[in-house]
C-alpha beads as a LAMMPS data file, in Angstrom:
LAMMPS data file: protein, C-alpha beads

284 atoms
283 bonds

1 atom types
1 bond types

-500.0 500.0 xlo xhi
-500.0 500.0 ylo yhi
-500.0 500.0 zlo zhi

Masses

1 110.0

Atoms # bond

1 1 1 333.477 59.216 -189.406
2 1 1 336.735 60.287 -191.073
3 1 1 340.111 58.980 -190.713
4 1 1 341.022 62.640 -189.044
5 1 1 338.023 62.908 -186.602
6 1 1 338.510 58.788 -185.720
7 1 1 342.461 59.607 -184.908
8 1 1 341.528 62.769 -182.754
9 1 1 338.998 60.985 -180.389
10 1 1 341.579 57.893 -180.145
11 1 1 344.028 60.363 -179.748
12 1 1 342.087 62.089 -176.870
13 1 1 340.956 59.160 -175.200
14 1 1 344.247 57.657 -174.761
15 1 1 345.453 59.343 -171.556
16 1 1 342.145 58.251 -170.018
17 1 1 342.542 54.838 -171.054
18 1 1 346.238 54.810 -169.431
19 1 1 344.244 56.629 -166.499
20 1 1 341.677 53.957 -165.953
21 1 1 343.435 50.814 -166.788
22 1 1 343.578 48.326 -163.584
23 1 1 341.459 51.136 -161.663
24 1 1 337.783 49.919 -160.431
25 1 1 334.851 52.044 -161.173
26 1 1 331.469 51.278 -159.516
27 1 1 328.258 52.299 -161.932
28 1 1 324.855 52.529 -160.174
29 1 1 322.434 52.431 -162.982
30 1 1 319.084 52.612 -162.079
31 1 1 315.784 54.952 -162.986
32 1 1 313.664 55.379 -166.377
33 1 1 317.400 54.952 -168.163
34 1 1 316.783 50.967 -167.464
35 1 1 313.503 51.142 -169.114
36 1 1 314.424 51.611 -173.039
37 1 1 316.038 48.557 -174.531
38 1 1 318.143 49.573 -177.117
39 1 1 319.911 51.984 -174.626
40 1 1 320.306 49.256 -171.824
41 1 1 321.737 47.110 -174.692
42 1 1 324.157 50.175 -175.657
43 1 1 324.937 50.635 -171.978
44 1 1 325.752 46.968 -171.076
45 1 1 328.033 46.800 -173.823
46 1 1 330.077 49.965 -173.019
47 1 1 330.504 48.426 -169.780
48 1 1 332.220 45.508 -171.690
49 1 1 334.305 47.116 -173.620
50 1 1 335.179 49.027 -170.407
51 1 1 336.282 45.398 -169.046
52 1 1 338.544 44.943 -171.974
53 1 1 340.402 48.415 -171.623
54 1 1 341.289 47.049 -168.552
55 1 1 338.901 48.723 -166.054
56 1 1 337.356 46.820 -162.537
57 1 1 333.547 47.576 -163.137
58 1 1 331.400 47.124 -160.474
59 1 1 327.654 47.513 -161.892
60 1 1 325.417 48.179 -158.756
61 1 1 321.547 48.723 -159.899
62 1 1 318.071 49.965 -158.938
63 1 1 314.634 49.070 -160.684
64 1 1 312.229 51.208 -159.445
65 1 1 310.170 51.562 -162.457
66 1 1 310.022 47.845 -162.618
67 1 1 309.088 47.338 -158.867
68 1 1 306.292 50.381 -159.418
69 1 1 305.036 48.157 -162.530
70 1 1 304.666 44.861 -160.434
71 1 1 303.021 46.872 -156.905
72 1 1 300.394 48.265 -159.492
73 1 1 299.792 44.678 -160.928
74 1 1 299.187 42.876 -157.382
75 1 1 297.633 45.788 -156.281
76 1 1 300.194 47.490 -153.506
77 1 1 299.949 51.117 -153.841
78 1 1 303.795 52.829 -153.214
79 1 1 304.840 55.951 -151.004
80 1 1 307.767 57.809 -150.705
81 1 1 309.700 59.850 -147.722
82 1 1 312.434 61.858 -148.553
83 1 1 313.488 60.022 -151.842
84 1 1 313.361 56.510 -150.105
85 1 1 310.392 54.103 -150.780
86 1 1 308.178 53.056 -147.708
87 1 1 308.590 49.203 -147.467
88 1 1 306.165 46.556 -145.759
89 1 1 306.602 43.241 -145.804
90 1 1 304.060 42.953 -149.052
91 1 1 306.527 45.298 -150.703
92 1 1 309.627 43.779 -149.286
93 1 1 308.643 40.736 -151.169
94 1 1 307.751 41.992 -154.653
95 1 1 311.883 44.370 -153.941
96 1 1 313.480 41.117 -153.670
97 1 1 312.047 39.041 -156.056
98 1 1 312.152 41.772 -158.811
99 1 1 315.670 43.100 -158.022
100 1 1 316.878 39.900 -157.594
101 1 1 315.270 38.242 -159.784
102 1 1 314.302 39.656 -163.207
103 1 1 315.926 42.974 -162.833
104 1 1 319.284 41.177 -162.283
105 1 1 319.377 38.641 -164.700
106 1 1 318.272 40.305 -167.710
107 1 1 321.335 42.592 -167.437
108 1 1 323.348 39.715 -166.507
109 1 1 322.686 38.377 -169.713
110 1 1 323.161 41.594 -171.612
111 1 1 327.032 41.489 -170.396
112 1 1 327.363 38.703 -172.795
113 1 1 329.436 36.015 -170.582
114 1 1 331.568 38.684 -168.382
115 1 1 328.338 39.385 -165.757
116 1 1 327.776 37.608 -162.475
117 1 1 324.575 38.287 -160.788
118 1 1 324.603 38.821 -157.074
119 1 1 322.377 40.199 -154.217
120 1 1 323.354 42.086 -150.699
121 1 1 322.472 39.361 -148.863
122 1 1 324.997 37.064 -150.654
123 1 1 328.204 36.203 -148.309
124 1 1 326.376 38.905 -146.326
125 1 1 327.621 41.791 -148.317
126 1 1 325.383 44.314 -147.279
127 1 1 324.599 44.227 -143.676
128 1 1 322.037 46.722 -142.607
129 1 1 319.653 47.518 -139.416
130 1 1 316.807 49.079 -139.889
131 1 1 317.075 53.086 -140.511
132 1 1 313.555 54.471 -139.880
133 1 1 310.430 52.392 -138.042
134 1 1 308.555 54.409 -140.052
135 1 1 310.282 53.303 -143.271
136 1 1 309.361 49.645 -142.788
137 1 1 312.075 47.375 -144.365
138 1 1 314.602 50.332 -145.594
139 1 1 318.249 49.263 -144.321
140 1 1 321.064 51.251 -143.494
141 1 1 324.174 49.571 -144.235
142 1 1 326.454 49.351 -141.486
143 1 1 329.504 47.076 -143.190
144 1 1 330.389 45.814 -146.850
145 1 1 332.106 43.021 -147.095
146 1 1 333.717 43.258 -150.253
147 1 1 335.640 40.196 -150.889
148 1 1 333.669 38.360 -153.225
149 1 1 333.450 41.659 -154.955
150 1 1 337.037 41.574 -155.144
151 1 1 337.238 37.624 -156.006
152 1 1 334.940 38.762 -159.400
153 1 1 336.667 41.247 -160.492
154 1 1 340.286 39.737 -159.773
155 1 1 338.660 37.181 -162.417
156 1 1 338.343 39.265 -165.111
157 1 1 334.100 39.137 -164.156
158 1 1 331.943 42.112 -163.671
159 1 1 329.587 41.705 -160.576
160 1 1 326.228 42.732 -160.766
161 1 1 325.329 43.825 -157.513
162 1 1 320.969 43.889 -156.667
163 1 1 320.699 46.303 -153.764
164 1 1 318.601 43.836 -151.262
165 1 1 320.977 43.546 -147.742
166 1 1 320.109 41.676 -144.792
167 1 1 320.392 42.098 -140.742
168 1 1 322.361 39.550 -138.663
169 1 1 318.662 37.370 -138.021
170 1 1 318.558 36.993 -141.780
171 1 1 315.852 40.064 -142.549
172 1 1 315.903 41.309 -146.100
173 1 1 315.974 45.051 -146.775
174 1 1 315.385 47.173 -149.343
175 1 1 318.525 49.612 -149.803
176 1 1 318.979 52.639 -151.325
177 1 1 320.613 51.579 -154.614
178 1 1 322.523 54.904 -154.281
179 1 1 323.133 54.741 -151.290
180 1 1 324.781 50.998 -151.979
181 1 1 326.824 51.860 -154.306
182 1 1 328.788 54.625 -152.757
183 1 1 329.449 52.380 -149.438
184 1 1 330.814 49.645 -151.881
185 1 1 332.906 52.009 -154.151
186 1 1 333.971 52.846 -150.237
187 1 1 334.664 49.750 -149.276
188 1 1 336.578 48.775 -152.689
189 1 1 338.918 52.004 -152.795
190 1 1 337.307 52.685 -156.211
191 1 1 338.730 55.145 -158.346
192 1 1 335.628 56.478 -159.303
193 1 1 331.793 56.649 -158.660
194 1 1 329.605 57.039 -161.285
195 1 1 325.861 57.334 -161.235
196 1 1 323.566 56.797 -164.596
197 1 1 320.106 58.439 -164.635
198 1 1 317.490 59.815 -166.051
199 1 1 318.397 63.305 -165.864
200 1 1 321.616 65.256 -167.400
201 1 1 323.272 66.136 -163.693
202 1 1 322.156 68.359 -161.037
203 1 1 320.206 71.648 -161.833
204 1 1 319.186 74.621 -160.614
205 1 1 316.057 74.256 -162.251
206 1 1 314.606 70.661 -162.587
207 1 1 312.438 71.769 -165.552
208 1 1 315.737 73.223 -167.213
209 1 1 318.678 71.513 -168.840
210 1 1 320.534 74.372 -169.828
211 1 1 321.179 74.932 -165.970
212 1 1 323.120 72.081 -165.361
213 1 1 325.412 72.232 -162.624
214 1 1 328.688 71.109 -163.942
215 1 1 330.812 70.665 -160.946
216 1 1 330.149 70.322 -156.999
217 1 1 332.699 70.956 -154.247
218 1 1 330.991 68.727 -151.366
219 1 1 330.851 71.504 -148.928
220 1 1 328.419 73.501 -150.835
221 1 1 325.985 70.012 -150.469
222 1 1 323.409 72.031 -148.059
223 1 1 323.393 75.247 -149.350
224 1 1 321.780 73.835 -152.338
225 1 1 319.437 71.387 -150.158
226 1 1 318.769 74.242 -148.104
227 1 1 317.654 76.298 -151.557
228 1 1 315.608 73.525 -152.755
229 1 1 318.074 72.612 -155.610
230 1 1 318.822 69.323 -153.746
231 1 1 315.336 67.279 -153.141
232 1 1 313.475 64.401 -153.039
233 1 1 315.637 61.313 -154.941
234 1 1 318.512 63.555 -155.497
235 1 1 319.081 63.456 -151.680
236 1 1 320.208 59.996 -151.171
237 1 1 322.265 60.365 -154.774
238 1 1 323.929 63.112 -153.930
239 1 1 324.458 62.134 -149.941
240 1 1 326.081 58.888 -151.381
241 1 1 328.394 60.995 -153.473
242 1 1 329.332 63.206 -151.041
243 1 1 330.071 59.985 -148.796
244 1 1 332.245 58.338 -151.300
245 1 1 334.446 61.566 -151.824
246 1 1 334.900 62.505 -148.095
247 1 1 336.135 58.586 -147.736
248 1 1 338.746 58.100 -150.470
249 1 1 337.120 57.926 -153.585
250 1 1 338.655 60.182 -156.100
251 1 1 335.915 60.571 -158.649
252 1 1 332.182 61.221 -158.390
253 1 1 329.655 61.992 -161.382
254 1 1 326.212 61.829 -162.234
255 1 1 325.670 61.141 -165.653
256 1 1 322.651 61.083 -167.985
257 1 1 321.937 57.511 -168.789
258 1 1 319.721 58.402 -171.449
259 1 1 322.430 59.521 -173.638
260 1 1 323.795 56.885 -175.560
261 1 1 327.492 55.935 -174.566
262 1 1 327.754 58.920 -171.961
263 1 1 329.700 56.578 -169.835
264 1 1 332.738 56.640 -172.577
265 1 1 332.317 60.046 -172.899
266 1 1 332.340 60.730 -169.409
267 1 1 335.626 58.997 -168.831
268 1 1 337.570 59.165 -172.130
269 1 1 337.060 62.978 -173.350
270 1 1 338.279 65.843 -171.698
271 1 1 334.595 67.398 -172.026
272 1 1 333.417 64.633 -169.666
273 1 1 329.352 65.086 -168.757
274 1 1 326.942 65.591 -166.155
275 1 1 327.430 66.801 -162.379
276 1 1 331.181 65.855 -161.196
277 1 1 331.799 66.117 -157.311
278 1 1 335.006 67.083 -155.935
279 1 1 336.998 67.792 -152.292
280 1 1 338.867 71.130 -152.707
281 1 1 341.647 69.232 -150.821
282 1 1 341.916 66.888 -153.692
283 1 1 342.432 69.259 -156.019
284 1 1 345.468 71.352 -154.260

Bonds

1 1 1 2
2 1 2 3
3 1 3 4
4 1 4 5
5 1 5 6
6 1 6 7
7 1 7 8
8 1 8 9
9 1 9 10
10 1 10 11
11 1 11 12
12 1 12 13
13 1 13 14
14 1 14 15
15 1 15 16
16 1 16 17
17 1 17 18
18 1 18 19
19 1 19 20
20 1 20 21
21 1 21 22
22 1 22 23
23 1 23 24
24 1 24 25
25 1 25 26
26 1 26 27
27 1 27 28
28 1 28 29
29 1 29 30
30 1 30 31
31 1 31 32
32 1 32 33
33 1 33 34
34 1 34 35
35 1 35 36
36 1 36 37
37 1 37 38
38 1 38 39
39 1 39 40
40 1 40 41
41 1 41 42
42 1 42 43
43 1 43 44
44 1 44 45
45 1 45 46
46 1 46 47
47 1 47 48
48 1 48 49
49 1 49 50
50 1 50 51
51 1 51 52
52 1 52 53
53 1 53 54
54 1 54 55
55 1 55 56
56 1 56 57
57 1 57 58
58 1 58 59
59 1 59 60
60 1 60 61
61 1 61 62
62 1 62 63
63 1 63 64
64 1 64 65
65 1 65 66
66 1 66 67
67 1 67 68
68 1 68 69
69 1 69 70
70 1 70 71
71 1 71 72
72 1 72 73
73 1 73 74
74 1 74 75
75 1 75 76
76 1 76 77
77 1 77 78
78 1 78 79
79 1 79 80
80 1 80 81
81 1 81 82
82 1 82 83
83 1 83 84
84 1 84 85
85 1 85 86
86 1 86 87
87 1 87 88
88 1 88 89
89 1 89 90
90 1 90 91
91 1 91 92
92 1 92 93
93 1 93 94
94 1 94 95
95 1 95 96
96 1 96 97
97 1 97 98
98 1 98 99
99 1 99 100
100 1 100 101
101 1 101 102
102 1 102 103
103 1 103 104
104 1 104 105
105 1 105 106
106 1 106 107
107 1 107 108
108 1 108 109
109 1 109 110
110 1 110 111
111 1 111 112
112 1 112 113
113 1 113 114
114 1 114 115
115 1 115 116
116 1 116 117
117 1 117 118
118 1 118 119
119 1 119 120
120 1 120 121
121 1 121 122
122 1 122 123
123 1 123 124
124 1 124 125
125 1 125 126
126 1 126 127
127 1 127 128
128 1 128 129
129 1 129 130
130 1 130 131
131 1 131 132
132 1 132 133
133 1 133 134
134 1 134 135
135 1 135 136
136 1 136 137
137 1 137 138
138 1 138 139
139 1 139 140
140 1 140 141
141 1 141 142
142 1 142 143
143 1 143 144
144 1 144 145
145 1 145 146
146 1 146 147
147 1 147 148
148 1 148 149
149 1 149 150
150 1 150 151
151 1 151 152
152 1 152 153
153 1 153 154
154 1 154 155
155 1 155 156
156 1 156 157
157 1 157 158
158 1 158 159
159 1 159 160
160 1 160 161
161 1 161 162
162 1 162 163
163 1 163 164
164 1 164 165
165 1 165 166
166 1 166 167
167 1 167 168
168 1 168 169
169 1 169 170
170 1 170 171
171 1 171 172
172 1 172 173
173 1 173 174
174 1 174 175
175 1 175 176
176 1 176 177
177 1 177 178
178 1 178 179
179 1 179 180
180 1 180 181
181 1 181 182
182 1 182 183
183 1 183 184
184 1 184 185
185 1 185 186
186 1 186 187
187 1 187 188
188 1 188 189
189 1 189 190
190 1 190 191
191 1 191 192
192 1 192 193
193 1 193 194
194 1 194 195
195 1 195 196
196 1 196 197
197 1 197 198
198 1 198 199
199 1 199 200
200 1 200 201
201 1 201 202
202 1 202 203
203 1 203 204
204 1 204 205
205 1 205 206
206 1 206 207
207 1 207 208
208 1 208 209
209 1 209 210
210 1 210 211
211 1 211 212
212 1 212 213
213 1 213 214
214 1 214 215
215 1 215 216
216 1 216 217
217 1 217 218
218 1 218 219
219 1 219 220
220 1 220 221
221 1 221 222
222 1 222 223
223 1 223 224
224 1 224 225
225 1 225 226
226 1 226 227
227 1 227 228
228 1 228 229
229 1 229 230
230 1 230 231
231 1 231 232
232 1 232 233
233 1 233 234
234 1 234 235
235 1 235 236
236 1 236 237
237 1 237 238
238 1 238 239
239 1 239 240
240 1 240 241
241 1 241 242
242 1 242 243
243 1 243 244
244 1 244 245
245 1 245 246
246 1 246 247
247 1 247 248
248 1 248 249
249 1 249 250
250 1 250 251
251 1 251 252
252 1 252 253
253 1 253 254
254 1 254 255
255 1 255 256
256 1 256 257
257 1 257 258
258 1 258 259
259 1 259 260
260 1 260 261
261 1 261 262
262 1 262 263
263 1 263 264
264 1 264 265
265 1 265 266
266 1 266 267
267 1 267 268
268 1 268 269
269 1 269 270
270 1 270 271
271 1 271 272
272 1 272 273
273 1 273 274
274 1 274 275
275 1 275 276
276 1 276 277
277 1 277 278
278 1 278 279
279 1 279 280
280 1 280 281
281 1 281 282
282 1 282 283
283 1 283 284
């Protein structure tokens, strides 16, 4: 890179740095963007160097390809409803001990000292009841605590958040990791929600890149679930956003976590990336 082009993108980025500094930022990161190493490596250290620029980052994460991989190998065949995954208690079992477990820690480890893994059910973060009978274990969160959140990032630490939550009798649940992360970037007065995926944003096709939705004012939400544009596992993910922004949080993206360092891009060039969602109110 030359001196000129180096100076430039410094020189752009710096208003976003100011922007961001001291702010907290919650990143769900979940889908086939977990799967590749090198970019989960890439990824995990952007989130880092986040942390040193001064930003609170929350990292709240999924696995489903990984749960999917261990069903298959014990033989526990997976359904879906409306983007969310049908639990039992055979399923409930392999959730927790994969989010948990392996899922958590190996990107624990990737955040080189500044990670802390936790789980819903610790300090009874995520309280749920169940949503659906016909969903199994699926929770519906009805309060985050937040506090040893807050104690984490107050220390400098960036929590690691598995989306398992639990009912006042001490029943695990399986929660939307979407779906988690917009309550806590609620419940934390985050300044912004961002969502890494396998896909570049919303679009009006699915099979079609180049019609990327670029920005979203939350009232026009059902319009495009009523045209189709909004289905299956965008549901949830786009519900959450729209949750987040209607309850104080300023910013809300989906970005493609496939692209390597779209998270810096997203927040320190004016191009930004992916599907931003807004409140016309906010913007007046």
């Amino acid at each position: 890179m030359k001196n000129e082009e180096m100076a430039r993108l410094f020189s752009e980025a710096t208003p976003y740095i100011q922007k961001y500094h001291g702010k907290t930022m919650v990143v769900k990161y979940g889908g086939n963007a977990m799967i590749n190493e090198e970019l989960k490596n890439a990824v995990m250290n952007d989130l880092v160097t986040l942390t040193l620029l001064g930003v609170r980052v929350v990292l709240v994460h999924g696995g489903g390809p990984a749960i999917n991989e261990m069903l298959k190998k014990v033989g526990v065949e997976s359904h879906f409803a409306n983007g969310l995954r049908v639990t039992d208690d055979a399923t409930m079992e392999i959730v927790q001990q994969v989010l948990a477990g392996k899922v958590n820690k190996d990107l624990v480890a990737k955040l080189r000292g500044r990670g802390v893994g936790l789980c819903g059910m610790d300090g009874q973060m995520l309280r749920c009841t169940e949503l659906d009978p016909q969903l199994g274990h699926v929770g519906e969160i009805v309060h985050v605590d937040a506090t040893l959140i807050a104690s984490l990032l107050d220390g400098g630490f960036i929590p690691v958040i598995a989306t398992v939550g639990m009912d006042d009798l001490g029943q695990a649940y399986n929660v939307n990791a979407d779906t988690a992360a917009a309550q806590i970037a609620i419940a934390l007065k985050a300044e912004k929600l961002v969502s890494m995926t396998d896909i570049a944003g919303l679009l009006r096709d699915k099979d079609d890149e180049s019609t990327l939705i670029p920005e979203v004012e939350v009232s026009e939400i059902e319009g495009y679930k009523s045209a189709g544009i909004i289905a299956g596992g965008m549901i949830p993910k786009i519900g959450g956003m729209a949750d987040a922004i209607y309850q104080g949080v300023h910013e809300a993206v989906i970005i493609d976590g496939r692209v390597p360092h779209s998270i810096l891009l997203e927040l320190f060039s004016d191009r930004g990336s992916g599907t931003r969602f807004y409140r016309r109110s906010h913007r007046e």
